[in-house]
N, C-alpha and C positions, 0 to 999 in steps of 0.2 A: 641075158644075164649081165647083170653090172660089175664093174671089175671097182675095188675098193683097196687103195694105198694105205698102208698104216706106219707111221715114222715112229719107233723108239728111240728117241733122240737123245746122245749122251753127252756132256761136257764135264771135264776133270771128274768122272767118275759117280755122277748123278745124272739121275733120268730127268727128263722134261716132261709131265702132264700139263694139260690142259684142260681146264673147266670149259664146257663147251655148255652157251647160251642154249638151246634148244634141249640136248636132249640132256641136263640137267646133270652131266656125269663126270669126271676127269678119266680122260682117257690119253692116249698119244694125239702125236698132229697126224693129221690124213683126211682123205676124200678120193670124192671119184676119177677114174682113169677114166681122158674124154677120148672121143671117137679119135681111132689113128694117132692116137696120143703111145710114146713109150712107158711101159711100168715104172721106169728109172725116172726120166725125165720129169710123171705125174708126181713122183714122189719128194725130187728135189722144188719143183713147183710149188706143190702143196706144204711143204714147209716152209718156204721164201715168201707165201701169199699169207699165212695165217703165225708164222712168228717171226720175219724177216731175216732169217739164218740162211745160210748157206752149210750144206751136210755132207759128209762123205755115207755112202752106202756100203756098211761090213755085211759079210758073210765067206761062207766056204766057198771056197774054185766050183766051178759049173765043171762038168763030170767029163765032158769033151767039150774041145776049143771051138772058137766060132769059126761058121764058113760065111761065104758071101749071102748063103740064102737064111742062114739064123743065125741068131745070138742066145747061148745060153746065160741067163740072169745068174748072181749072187744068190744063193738059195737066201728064200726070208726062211726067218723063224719059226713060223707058226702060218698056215695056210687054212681057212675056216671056209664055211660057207652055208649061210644065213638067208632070211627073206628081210629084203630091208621094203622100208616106202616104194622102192622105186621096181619093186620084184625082188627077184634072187638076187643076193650079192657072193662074189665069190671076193674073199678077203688074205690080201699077202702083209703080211707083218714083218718087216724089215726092222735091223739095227741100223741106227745109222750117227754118226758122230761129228759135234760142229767144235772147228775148234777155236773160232773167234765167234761172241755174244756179245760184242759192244754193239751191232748194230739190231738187238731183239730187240722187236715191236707183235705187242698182241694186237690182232685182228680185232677190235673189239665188236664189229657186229656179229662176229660169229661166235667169238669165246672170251668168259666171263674173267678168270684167271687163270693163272699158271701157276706152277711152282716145279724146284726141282728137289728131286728126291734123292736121299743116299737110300743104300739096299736095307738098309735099318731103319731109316725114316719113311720109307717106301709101307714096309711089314709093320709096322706101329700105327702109321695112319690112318686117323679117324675118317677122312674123307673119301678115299679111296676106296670101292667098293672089292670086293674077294677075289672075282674073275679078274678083274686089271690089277692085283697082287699078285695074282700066277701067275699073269701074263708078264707083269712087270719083273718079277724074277726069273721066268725065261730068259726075259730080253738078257739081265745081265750077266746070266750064266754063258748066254752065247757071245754076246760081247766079250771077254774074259778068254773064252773057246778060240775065237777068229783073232782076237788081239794076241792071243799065245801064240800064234800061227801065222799073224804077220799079213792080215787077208780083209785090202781093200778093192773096194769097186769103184 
């Protein structure tokens, strides 16, 4: 099974999509967790390689404290699990929030453009397909949830 990162990524209160070259869709930033790679670490990765941001990771407190032999994660938002190319994919969807974008840069071999959404420009949009409308309202209903609560990773 493939383990697959997904970044909702938020500044002053709009989302960041991405047009992604291949499969033709705007979706969040993300990719695959590599081998002995952390969930956290693939996910600050994978947005620093494909829009050169640096993100904080929100979600709700992990339910017991870490010990020396685990750490529990920031719950993501939404947890899926799909057959991608590569087999099964099992997919963690995380909020996460950049609070300086002077240094975005798109990847452009991988993804075609960007743009960022308000929650009202997100729901309007012509380009955005239905299922990353849910999801994107997820995202900022939970962002919202964990920002009322004060809950960084």
């Amino acid at each position: 099974m493939v383990v697959v990162v997904a970044a909702w990524v938020f500044h002053e209160g709009r989302l960041l999509l991405v047009q992604h070259r291949r499969l033709h869709r705007w979706l969040p930033v993300g990719g695959h967790v590599g081998l002995g790679e952390h969930v956290l670490d693939a996910l600050r990765r994978e947005v620093h390689e494909e829009v050169g941001l640096y993100a904080d990771v929100m979600g709700s407190p992990p339910l017991v404290g870490n010990t020396e032999r685990s750490e529990e994660l920031p719950l993501p938002f939404r947890v899926s699990s799909h057959a991608g190319p590569d087999g099964e994919e099992l997919v963690l969807d995380f909020v996460a929030v950049a609070d300086d974008v002077s240094r975005f840069s798109l990847r452009e071999e991988e993804l075609v453009d960007y743009q960022w959404f308000s929650l009202e420009g997100l729901r309007s949009s012509k380009v955005v397909d239905g299922r990353v409308k849910v999801f994107g309202e997820r995202a900022f209903a939970y962002l919202k949830e964990v920002v009322d609560d004060g809950k960084a990773a």
